[in-house]
C-alpha positions as CSV (number, residue, x, y, z in Angstrom):
1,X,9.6,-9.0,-18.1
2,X,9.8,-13.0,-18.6
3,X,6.8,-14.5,-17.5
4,X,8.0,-16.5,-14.6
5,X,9.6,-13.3,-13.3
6,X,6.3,-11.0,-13.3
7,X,4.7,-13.8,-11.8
8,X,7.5,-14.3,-8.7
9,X,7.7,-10.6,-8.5
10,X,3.7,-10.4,-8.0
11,X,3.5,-12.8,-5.3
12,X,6.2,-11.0,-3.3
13,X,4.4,-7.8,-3.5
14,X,1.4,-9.4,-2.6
15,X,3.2,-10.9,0.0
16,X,4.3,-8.2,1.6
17,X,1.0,-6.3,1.4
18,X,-0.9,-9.5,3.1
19,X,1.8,-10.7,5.1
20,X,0.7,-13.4,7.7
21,X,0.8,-12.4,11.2
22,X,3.7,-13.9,13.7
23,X,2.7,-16.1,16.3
24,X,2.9,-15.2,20.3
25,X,6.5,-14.4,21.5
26,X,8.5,-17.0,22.3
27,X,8.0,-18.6,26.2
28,X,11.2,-16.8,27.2
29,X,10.0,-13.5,25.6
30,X,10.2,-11.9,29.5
31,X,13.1,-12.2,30.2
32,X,14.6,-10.9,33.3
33,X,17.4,-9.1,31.9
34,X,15.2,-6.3,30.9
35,X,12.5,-6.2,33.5
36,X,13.5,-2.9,34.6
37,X,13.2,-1.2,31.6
38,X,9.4,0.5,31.3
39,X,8.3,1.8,27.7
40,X,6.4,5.2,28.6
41,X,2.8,4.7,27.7
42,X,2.7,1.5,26.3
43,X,-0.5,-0.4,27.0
44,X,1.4,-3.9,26.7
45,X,5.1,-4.5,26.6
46,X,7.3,-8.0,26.4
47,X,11.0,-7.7,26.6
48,X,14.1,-9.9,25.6
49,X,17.7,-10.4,25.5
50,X,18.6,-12.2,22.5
51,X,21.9,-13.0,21.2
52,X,21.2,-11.5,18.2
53,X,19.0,-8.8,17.0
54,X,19.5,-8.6,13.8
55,X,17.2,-10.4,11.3
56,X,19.7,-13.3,11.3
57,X,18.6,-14.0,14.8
58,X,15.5,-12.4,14.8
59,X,13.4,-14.6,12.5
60,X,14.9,-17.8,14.3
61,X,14.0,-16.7,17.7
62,X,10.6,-15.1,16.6
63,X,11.2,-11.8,17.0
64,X,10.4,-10.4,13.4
65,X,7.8,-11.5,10.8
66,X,9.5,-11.7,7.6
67,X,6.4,-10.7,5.5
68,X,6.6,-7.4,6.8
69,X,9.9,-6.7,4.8
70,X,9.6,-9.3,2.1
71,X,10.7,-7.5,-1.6
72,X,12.1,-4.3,0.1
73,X,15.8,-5.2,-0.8
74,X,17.4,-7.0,-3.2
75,X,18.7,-10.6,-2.7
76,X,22.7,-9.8,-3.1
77,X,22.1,-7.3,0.2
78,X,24.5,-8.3,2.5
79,X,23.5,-7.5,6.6
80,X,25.6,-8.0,9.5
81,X,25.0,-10.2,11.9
82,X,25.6,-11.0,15.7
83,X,24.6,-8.2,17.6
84,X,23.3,-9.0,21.0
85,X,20.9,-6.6,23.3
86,X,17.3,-6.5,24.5
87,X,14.2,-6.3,22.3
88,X,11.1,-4.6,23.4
89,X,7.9,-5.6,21.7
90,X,4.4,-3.9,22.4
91,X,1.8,-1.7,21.6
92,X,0.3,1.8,22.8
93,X,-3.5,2.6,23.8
94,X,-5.0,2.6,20.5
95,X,-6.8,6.0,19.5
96,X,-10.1,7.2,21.4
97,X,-13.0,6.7,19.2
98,X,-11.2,5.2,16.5
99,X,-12.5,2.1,14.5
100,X,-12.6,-0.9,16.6
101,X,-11.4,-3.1,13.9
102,X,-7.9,-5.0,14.1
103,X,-5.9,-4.1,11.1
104,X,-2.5,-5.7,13.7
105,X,-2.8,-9.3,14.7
106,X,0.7,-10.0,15.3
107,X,2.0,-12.1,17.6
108,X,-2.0,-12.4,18.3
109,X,-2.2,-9.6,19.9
110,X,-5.1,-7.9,17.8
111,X,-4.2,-4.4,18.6
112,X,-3.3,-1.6,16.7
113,X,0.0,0.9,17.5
114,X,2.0,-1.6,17.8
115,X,6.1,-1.1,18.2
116,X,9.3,-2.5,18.8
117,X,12.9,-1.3,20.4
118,X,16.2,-2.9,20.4
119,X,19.1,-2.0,22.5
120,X,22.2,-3.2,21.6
121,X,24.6,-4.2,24.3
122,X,27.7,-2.2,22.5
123,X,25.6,0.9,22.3
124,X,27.5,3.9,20.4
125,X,24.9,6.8,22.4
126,X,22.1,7.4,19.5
127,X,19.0,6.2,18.1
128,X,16.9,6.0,15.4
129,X,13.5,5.8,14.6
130,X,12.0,4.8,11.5
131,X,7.9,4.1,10.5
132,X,7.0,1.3,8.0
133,X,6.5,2.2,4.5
134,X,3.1,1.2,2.2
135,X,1.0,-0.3,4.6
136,X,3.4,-2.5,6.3
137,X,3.8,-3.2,10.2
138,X,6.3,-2.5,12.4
139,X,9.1,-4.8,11.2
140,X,9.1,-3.7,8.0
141,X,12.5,-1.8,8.3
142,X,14.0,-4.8,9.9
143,X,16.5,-5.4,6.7
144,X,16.7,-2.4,5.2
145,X,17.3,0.0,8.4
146,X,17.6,-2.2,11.7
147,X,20.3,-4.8,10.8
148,X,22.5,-2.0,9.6
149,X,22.3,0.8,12.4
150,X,22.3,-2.0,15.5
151,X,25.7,-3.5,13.6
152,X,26.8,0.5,14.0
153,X,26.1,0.7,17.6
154,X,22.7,2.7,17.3
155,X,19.3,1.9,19.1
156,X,16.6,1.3,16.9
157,X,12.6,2.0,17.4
158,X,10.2,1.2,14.7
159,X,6.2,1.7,14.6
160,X,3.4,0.2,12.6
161,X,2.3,3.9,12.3
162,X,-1.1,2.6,14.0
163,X,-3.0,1.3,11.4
164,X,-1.8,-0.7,8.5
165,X,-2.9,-3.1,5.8
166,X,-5.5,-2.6,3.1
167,X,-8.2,-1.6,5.5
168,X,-6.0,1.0,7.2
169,X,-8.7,3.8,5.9
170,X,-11.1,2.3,8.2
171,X,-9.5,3.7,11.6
172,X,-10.1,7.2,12.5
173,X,-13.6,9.3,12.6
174,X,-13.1,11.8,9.7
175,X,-11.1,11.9,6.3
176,X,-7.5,12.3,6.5
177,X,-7.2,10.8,10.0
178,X,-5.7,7.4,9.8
179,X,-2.9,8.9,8.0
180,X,-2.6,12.0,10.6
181,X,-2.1,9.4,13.0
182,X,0.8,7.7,11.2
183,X,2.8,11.1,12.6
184,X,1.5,11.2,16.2
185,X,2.4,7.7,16.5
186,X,5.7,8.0,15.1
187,X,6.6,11.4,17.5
188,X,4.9,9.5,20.4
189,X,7.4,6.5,19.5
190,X,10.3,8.5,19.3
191,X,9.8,10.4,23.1
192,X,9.2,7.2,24.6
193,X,12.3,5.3,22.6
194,X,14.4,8.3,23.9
195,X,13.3,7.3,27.7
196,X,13.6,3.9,27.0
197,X,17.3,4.5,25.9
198,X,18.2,6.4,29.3
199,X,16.5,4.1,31.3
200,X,18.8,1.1,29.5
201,X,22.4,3.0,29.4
202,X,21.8,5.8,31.6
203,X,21.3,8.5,29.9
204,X,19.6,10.6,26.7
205,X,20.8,9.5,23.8
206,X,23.3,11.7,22.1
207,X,21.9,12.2,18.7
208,X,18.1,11.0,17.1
209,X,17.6,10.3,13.2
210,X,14.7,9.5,11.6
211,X,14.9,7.1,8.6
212,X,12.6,5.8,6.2
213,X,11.4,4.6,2.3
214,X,7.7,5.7,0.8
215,X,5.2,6.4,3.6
216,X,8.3,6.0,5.6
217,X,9.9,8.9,3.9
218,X,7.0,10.8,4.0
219,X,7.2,10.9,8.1
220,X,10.4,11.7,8.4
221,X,9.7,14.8,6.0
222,X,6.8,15.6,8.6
223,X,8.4,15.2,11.5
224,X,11.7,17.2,10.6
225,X,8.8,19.8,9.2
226,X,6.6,19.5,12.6
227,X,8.7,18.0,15.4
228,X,12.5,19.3,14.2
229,X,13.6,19.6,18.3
230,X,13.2,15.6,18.0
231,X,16.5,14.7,16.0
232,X,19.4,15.7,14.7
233,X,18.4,15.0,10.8
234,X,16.6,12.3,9.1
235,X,16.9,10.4,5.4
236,X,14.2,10.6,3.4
237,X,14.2,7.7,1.1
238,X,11.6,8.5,-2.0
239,X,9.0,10.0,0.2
240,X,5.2,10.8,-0.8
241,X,4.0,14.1,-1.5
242,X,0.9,15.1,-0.3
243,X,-0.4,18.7,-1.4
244,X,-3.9,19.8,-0.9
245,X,-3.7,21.2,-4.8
246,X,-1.6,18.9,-6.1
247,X,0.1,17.1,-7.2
248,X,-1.1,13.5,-4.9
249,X,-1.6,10.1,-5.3
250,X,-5.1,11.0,-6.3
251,X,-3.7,13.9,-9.4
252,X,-1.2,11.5,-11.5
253,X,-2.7,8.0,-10.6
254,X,-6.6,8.0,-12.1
255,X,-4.8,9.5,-15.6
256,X,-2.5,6.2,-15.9
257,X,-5.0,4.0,-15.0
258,X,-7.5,5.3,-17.7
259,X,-4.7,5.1,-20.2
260,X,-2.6,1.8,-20.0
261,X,-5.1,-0.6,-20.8
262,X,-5.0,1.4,-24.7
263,X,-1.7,1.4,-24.1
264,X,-0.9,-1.8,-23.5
265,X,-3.8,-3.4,-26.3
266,X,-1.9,-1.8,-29.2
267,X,1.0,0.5,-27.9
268,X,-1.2,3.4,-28.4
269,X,1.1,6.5,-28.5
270,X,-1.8,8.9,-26.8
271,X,-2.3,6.8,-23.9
272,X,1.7,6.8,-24.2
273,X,1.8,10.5,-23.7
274,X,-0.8,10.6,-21.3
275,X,1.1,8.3,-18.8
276,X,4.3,10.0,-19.6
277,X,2.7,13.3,-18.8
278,X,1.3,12.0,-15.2
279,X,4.6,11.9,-14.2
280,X,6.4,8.5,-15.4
281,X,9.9,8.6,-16.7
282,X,10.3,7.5,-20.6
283,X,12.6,4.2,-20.2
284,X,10.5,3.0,-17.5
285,X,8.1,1.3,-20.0
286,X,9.2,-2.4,-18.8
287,X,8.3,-1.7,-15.3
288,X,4.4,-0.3,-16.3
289,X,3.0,-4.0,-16.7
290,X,3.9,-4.7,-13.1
291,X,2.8,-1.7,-11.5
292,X,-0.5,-1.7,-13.2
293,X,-1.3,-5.6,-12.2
294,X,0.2,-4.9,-8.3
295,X,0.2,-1.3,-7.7
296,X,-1.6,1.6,-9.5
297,X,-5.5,0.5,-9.1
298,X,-4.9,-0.6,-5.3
299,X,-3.1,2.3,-4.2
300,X,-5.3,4.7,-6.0
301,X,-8.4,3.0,-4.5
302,X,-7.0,2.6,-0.7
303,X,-6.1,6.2,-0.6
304,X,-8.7,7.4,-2.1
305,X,-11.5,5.8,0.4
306,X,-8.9,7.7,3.4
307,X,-9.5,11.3,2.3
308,X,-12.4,10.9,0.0
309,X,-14.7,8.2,1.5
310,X,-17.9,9.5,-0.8
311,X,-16.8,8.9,-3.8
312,X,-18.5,5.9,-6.0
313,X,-17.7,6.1,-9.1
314,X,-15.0,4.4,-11.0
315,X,-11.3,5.0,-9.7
316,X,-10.1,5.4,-13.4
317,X,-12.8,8.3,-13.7
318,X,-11.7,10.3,-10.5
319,X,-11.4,13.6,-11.1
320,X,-9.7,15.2,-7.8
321,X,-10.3,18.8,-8.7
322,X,-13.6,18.6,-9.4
323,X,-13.9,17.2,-6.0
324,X,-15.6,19.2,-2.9
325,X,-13.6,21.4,-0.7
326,X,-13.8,19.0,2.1
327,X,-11.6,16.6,0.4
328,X,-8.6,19.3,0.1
329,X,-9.1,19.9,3.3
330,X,-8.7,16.4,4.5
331,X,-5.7,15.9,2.5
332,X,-4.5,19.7,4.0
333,X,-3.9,17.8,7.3
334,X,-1.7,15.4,6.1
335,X,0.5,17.7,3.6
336,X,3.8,18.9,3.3
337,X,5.1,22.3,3.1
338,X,9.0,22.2,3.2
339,X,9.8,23.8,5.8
340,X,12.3,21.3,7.0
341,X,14.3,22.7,10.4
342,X,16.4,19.7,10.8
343,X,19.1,18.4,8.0
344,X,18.2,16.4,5.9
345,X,18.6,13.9,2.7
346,X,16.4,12.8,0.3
347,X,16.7,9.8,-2.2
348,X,14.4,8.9,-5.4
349,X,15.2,6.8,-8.4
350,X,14.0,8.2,-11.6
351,X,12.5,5.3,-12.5
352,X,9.7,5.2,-10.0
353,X,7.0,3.8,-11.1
354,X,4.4,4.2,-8.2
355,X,5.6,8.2,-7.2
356,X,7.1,9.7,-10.0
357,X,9.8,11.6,-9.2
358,X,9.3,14.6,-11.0
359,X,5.7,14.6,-9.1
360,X,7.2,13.9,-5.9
361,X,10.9,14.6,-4.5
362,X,11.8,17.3,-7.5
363,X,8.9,19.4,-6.3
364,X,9.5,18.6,-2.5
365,X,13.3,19.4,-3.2
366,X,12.0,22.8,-4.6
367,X,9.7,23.8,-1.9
368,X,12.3,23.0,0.9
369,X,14.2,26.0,-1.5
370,X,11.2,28.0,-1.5
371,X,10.6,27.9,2.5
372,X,14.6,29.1,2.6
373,X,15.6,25.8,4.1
374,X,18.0,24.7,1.5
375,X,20.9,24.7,3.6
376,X,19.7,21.9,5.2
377,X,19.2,19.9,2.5
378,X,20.4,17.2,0.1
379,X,18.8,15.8,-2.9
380,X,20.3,12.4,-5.2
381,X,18.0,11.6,-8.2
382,X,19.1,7.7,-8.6
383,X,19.1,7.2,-12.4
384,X,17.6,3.7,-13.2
385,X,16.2,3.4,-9.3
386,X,12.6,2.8,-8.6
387,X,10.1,2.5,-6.0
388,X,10.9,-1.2,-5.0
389,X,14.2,-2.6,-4.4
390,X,13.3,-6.1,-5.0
391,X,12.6,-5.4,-8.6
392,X,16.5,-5.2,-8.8
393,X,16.7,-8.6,-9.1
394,X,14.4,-9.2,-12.1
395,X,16.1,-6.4,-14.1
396,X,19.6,-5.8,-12.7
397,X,21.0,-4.5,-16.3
398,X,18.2,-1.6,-16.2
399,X,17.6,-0.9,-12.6
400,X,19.7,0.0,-9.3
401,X,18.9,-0.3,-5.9
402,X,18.4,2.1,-3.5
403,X,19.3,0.7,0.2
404,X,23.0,0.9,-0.4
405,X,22.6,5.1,-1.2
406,X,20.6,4.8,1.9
407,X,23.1,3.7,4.1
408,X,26.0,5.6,2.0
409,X,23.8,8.8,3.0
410,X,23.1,7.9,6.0
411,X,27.2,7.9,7.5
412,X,27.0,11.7,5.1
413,X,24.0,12.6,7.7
414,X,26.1,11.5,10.7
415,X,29.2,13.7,9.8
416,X,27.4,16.7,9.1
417,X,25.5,16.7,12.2
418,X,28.6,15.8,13.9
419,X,30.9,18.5,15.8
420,X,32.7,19.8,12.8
421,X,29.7,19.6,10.4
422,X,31.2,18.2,7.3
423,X,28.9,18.7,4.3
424,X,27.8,16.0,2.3
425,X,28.3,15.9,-1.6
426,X,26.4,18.6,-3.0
427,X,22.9,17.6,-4.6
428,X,23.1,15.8,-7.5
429,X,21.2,13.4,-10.0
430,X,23.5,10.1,-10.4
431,X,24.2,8.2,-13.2
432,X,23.6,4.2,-12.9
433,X,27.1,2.6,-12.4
434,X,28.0,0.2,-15.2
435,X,29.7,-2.0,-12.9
436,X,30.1,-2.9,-9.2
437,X,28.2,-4.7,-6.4
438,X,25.0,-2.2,-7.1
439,X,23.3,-4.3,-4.3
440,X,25.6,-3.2,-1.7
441,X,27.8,-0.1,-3.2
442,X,26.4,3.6,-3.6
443,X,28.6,6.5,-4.1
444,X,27.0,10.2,-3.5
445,X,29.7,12.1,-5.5
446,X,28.4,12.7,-8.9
């Protein structure tokens, strides 16, 4: 990667990972329009109606904070625009006994669990939730989920999981339970999004999906594993694994970090083989530079102090098997097993570089076979996609997006939960197109 390109690419992930906390609401943030309209539970709420809630309005009027969502999409995406509603912003009672520390200050607010809901005035009768990815905040899906489903009529509900940032191992008492939380949150976000929506139009809403990328994927695997009578189906873009023997975050990520540095001193084709084995697809060489500066060391360290606070040593040298049984058992609460009761698709390029694929959403494709569940299931292996859209546009001869599949697989979702059921394109691994607007176009047929 040119130099000037690692260097851009770097300071939007890093960005996005420190992003800078929005301002109060605007004056006219109650507005009366919507003071009739009660979030269940919420500790604090401030409605709007704006004449437009997608990200083209949103960012004028201060209703979004673009460094939640900076680098999730490429720059050719194109959005629509123009869709007019109410906006809901607020926050729930944060968790009893939890850390006191603010890891949310947006909008000032210095609370935790915080949410938004938008309710478009031309409403087509569903809704879908979504919970940010990485450690993002609540408008983190504003681009890639929001803008797209309000243009199609659908109410939209997203959560900040209730903790986020770098520090987000610092809520909860015990291992394992800031990311527990990130499911309650999200099931507590959808029940009160669903009475929110019959409150606004007058009744339930017809259908409920779940959407989301990374940790975003991850809850919508849970919550069609733990919560299925919730939705009608979810899409799983490149969702972690967690497995309480492997493989994790904790299995393939201390391996590459002990190995690039020899790798990338002299090309050494040991350290080669050892990265290759943790998981990382040969051909995504040009991409390890990146993750190594950006991604490997943080994410290995962050996740690492949430389920296995003791540790000291280096995070190069850790050794997760040899680690007590306390630490599978914290990673037990948080894993995956499945047994998905809902339909569902799932989405992962084969070139990610932060959670290899073949460590990730091949294995989770095989144990929703093993648990019988198959039926409702649908895999597509992206050739040439990775773990971060906005990389498209430092490499978009080797790479291909993943938001346009998203949204392709997201109208194949809605016709198969729809009365007649029509199946989407059987699960496939496709090949990177040669030509076409990759930013925007995705086809599911192989």
């Amino acid at each position: 990667m040119p130099t000037v390109r690692r260097s851009s690419a770097t300071v939007a992930a890093l960005t996005a990972l420190l992003a800078p906390a929005l301002p109060a609401l605007p004056a006219h943030a109650e507005d009366r329009c919507a003071l009739r309209i009660t979030v269940p539970g919420a500790e604090k709420q401030v409605a709007a109606c704006l004449d437009d809630l997608t990200t083209a309005g949103t960012v004028a009027s201060g209703h979004t904070v673009p460094g939640d969502w900076a680098g999730l999409h490429p720059a050719g995406t194109r959005n629509p625009t123009g869709v007019s509603g109410i906006q809901i912003d607020g926050y729930f009672p944060d968790t009893p006994g939890h850390s006191a520390q603010t890891l949310n200050t947006n909008h000032g607010w210095n609370h935790d669990a915080q949410f938004v809901i938008r309710l478009p005035k031309k409403w087509n009768g569903g809704l879908v939730v979504s919970g940010s990815p990485g450690t993002r905040r609540q408008y983190a899906n504003d681009v890639t989920i929001s803008d797209w489903v309000l243009a199609q009529g659908y109410a939209f509900a997203s959560t900040d999981k209730g903790n986020s940032g770098l520090e987000f191992h610092r809520d909860g008492r015990r291992p394992g339970d800031a990311i527990a939380e990130w499911n309650t949150r999200t099931t507590q976000l959808t029940r009160a999004a669903k009475a929110v929506v019959a409150q606004r139009y007058g009744h339930a809403p017809r259908r409920t999906y779940a959407a989301g990328i990374s940790n975003g994927g991850y809850l919508v695997r849970w919550q069609m594993e733990n919560r299925p009578e919730l939705y009608d189906g979810g899409i799983d873009a490149e969702g972690t694994l967690w497995r309480p023997d492997g493989p994790n975050l904790l299995t393939y990520l201390p391996p590459v970090l002990r190995a690039y540095p020899s790798y990338a001193a002299t090309g050494d084709p040991a350290a080669h083989r050892q990265i290759i084995d943790a998981g990382y697809t040969p051909g995504s060489e040009f991409l390890w530079d990146y993750h190594n500066t950006v991604y490997w060391g943080l994410t290995q360290r962050i996740y690492r102090q949430e389920v296995d606070p003791a540790y000291t040593g280096a995070e190069a040298d850790y050794d997760y098997a040899s680690r007590p049984k306390e630490v599978r058992k914290a990673v037990a609460r948080i894993s995956l097993t499945g047994r998905i009761r809902k339909p569902m698709l799932t989405l992962h390029g084969t070139y990610d570089t932060l959670l290899p694929i073949g460590k990730n959403s091949d294995l989770y494709a095989s144990m929703v076979r093993t648990q019988k569940a198959g039926d409702k299931h649908r895999y597509y292996r992206l050739e040439g996609g990775n773990h971060v859209d906005g990389l498209y546009d430092a490499y978009p001869d080797k790479l291909r997006p993943l938001l346009p599949c998203m949204r392709t697989a997201f109208t194949a979702l809605e016709a198969w939960t729809a009365p007649g059921h029509q199946a989407p394109p059987p699960s496939a691994t496709l090949p990177r197109p040669t030509t076409g607007d990759l930013a925007n176009d995705c086809s599911l047929d192989n």
